[in-house]
N, C-alpha and C positions, 0 to 999 in steps of 0.2 A: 473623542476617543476612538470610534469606529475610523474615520478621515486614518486617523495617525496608523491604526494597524494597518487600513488596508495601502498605504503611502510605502510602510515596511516591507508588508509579502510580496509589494508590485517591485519593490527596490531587491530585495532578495530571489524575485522569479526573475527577472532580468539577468542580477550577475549569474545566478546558476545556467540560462540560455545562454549566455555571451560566453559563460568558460565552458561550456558544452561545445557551443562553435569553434571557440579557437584549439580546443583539443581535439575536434575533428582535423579541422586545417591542420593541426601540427601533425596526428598523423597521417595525413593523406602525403603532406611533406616528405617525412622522416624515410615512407615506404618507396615515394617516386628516387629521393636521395641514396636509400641502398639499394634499389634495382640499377640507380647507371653505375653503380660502381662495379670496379672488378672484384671479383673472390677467387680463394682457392681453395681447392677442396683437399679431404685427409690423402695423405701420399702425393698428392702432384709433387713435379721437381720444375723448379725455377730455375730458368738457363742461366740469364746474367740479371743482374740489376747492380745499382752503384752502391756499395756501404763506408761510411763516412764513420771516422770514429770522434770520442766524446771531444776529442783536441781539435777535431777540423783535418785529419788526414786522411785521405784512400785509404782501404783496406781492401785487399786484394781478394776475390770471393771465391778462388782456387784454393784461398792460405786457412780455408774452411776445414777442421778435419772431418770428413766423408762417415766416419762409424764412432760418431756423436752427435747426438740433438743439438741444435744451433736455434736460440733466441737472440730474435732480433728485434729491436724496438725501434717503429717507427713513431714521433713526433714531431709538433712543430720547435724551432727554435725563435724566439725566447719560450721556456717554459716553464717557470716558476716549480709546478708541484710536481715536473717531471723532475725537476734540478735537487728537489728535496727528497722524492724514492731514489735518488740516483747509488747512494750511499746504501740502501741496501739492497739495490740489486748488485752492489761490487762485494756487498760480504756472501752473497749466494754465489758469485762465483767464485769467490775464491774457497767457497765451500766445497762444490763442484768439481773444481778441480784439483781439490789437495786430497779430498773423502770419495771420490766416485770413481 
């Protein structure tokens, strides 16, 4: 009986060290991953960048109007549960813009 518990705590102290380790690793990861990334901060103005709309065409980033908030959603494509919000982020604008 003593054999089997102590086989247990030794089985149970192991995965608590091993998922201690690998949550260190993940963040020592996560934090080296958003330091090389770029950011921007409140107020910056972004010169150009390219916007793609939901069809695959240019959209022109001058045809922005200038004295309105502008959300833009960057992800990847294929993406399923962006494809699935996508439907209500079309009833918020058009919230947006029929009530604002």
């Amino acid at each position: 009986m003593k054999n089997k518990t102590f086989v247990f705590i030794l089985v149970i102290v192991s995965i608590l060290v091993i998922s201690g380790f690998i949550s260190y690793k993940l963040i020592q990861r996560n934090a080296s991953v958003r330091n090389s990334l770029p950011y921007f901060t409140v107020g910056e103005k972004i010169n150009y960048f390219d916007l793609i709309s939901e069809s695959g065409d240019s959209i022109d980033v001058s045809a922005l109007k200038e004295n309105k908030p502008v959300l833009i959603f960057i992800f990847p494509t294929p993406c399923s549960s962006c494809d699935r919000n996508l439907a209500i982020w079309k009833k918020v604008k058009f919230f947006s813009d029929n009530f604002i």
